[in-house]
N, C-alpha and C positions, 0 to 999 in steps of 0.2 A: 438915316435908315441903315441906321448899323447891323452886319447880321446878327448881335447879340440882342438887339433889339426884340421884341416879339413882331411888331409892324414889318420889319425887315423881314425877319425871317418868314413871316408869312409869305410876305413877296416872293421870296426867293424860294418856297415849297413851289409856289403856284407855277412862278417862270421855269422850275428843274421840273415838272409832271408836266408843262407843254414838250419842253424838250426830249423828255423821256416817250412823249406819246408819237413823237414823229420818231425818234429813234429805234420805234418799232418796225419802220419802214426803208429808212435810210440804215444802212448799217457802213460804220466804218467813218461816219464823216460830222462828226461832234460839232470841228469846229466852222464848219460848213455852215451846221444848221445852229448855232450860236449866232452867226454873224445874219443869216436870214431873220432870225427873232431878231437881233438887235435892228435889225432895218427895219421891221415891223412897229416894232415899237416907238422907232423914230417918224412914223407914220409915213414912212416914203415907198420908193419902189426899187426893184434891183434887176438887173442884166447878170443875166447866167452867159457864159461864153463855152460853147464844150464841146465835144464831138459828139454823136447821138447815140445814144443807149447807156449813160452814165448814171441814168435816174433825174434828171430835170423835171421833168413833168411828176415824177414822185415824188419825189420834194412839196411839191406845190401843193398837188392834190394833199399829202398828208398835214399840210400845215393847213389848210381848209378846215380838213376836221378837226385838227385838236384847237383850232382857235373858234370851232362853229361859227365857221365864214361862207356863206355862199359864195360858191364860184364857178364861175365859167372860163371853157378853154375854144381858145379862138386859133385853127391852125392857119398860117398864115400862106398865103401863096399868091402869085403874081395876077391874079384874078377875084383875090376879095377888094369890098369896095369901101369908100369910107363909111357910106352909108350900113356897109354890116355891122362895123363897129356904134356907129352912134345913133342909128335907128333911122326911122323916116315916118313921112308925113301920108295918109292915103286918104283920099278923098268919099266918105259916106254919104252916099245919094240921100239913103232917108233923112239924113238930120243935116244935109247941104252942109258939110262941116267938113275940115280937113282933121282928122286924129293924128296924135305923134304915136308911132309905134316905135317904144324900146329897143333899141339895139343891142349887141354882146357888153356894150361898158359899164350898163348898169347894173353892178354888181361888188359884192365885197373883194373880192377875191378875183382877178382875171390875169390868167394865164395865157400871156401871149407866144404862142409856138413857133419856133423859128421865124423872129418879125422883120428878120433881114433878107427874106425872101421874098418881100413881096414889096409893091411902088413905093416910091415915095410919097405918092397923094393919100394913099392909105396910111403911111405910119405920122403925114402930118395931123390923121384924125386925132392923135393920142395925145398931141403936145397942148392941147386946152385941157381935157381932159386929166391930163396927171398933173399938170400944174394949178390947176384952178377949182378941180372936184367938179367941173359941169360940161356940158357940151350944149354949141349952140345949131339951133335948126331952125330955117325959116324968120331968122329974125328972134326967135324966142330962145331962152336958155331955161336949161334944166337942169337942175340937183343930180348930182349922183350921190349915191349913198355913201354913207359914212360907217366904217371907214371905205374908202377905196383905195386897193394896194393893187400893184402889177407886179408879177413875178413876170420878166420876159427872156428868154430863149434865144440866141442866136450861136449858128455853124461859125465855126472858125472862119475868116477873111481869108477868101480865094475858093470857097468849096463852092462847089456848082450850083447855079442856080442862085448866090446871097451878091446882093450889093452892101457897101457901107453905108452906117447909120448916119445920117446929118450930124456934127458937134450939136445943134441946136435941140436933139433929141440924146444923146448922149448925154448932155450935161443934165436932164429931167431926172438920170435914174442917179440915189445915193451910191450904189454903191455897182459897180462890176466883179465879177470873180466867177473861176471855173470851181467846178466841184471835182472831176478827176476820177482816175479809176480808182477802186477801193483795193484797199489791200489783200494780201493773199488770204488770210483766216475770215477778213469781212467778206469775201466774195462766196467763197466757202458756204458761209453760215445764210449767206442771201440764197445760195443756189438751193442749199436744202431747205430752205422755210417755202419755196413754192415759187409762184409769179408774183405780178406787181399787187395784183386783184385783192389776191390772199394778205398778204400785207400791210395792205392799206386794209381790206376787213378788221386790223386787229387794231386800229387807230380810233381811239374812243377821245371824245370833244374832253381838255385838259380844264378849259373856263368856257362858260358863255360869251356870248359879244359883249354883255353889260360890263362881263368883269373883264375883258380884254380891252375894252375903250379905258375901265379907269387905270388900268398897268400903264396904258399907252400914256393918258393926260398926266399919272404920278414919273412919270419917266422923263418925261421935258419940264419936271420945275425940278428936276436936280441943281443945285447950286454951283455955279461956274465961278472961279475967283477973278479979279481982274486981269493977275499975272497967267492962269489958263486959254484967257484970251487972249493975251499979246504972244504967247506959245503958237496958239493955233493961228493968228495972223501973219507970224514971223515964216513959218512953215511954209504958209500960201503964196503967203509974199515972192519967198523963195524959187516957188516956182515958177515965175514971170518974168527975174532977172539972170535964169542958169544960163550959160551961156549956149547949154545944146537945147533949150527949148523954146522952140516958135512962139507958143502959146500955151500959158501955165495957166492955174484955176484962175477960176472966174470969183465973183464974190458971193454967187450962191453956191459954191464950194465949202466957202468957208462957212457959212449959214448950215450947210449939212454937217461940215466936218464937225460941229458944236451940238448939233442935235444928235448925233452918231455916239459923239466921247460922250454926252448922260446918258444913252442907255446901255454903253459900255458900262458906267458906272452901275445904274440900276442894277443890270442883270449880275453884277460881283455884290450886291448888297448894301452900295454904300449911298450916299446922301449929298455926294460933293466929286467933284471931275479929278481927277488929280492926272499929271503930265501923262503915262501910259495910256492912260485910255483916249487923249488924242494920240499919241506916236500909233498904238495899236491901230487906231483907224485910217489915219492918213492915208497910208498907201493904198489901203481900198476903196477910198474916196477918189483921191486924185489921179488914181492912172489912168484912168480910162479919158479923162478930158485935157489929159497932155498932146501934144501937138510936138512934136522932136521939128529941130531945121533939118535942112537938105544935108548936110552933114553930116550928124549924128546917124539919120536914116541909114545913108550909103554906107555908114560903118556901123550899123546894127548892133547899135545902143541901145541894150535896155532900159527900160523904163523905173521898173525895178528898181536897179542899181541906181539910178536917179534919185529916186526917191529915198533910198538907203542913203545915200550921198548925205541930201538934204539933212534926214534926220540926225546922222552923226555930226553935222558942224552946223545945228542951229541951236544955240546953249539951252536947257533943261532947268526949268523955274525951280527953286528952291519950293516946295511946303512945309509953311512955318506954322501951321496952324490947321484943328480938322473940325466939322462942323458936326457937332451930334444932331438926336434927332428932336 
């Protein structure tokens, strides 16, 4: 899928008019919302980390529209229950029958708002849910829609009111990353175009869901070479043996980090993984399911730099060879 290609280049109009259709909203953060589509496309989910009023929630909202996703926003707070999220069961007299009533999960698109502020009983509703596509009630399990993506939300660790996420919920989402304030000209140009409301008004659908499922299905048969995967394993590996971390990726790390480097590739036009488009993802895959020891901690080790570490001394596969279309 070469971008000389015509097939490529198709792709690649359709993927730069989604991006342009949210960057009617977000201003100032390109690569922000490159790495959101790429998580999309990789069919996963993502944790936003940010202090409030950065644009989280517009993000989301606008990638709704330009992908014509139904979505729902669920704010999170130390009194919603599991059952808001996965729905319940109520008992109708006339037809002596218990119904299941839908909850916030079914749905394409759910934006969980600050989800570190509320129990742990509630955010274990999500951990079937994002890993499985269903939720179970009363014995019975149900479909959620296809796709189903979580964009979710959470305050910096220590702000009032937020506990930490389980590792076992951490490790669900592809990818972590803040989004940040915008720069001085982007802030600017945000201030003058109005509110969020206005904004988002000018976000028109980029695909349909039809044609956003096949970007998504043509995105995961990019072609990975052998030596791309013993790059991305050596990587992973890495992280399990450093000696300042407790607990490095897991093996569905590495399973994301593979799924993450082809739609790196998709969205650049090409038809084949090559070493940057794992390097590029790495570090947004794996930071957030690192674990530092008692050590590292007390000396306020970045992560980061770890992961920098890694990449500079785990050797870079030669490619001898590129796969047309």
């Amino acid at each position: 899928m070469e971008a000389s290609n015509p097939e490529g280049a198709r792709i690649q109009a359709l993927c730069q008019r989604i991006l342009d259709e949210v960057g009617k909203a977000v201003f100032g953060k390109d690569e922000e919302i490159r790495e959101v589509l790429r998580v999309f496309l990789a069919g996963e989910h993502i944790l936003l980390e940010d202090i409030p009023g950065v644009g989280k929630t517009t993000l989301a909202l606008a990638f709704s529209r330009a992908l014509s996703l139904n979505c729902k926003r669920v704010q999170f707070t130390p009194d919603v229950m599991p059952s808001d999220l996965t729905g319940f069961s109520v008992y109708h007299r006339e037809t002596q029958q218990f119904l299941f009533h839908r909850g916030s999960l079914f749905t394409n698109l759910l934006l969980a708002d600050e989800i570190n502020r509320t129990s742990p009983k509630t955010q274990s509703a999500l951990l079937e849910a994002m890993e499985e596509r269903q939720v179970t009630w009363d014995g019975e399990t149900h479909q959620l829609p296809d796709p189903f993506l979580v964009i979710a939300t959470q305050n910096p660790q220590g702000s009032a009111g937020t506990q930490d996420l389980p590792e076992a919920e951490l490790d669900r989402f592809a990818v972590m990353m803040s989004i940040g304030y915008p720069d001085y000209d982007s802030e600017f140009s945000m201030v003058r175009s109005g509110g969020r409301e206005r904004r988002l008004g000018t976000v028109a659908p980029a695909v349909d869901l039809g044609t956003f499922q096949l970007l998504r299905k043509a995105a995961q048969q990019i072609y990975v070479s052998d030596a791309i995967y013993h790059y991305a394993l050596d990587l992973v590996t890495a992280t399990r043996h450093h000696p300042q971390i407790a607990l490095g990726g897991s093996p569905r790390s590495t399973l994301i980090l593979m799924k993450m480097a082809r739609a790196s590739a998709f969205l650049e036009g090409r038809n084949f993984v090559i070493p940057s488009d794992v390097a590029g993802q790495f570090p947004y895959v794996i930071r957030h399911r690192l674990i530092l020891n008692r050590k590292a901690q007390m000396e306020n080790v970045s992560r980061s730099r770890i992961l920098q570490d890694i990449l500079k001394s785990t050797p870079t596969p030669a490619m001898n060879r590129r796969r047309s279309s």
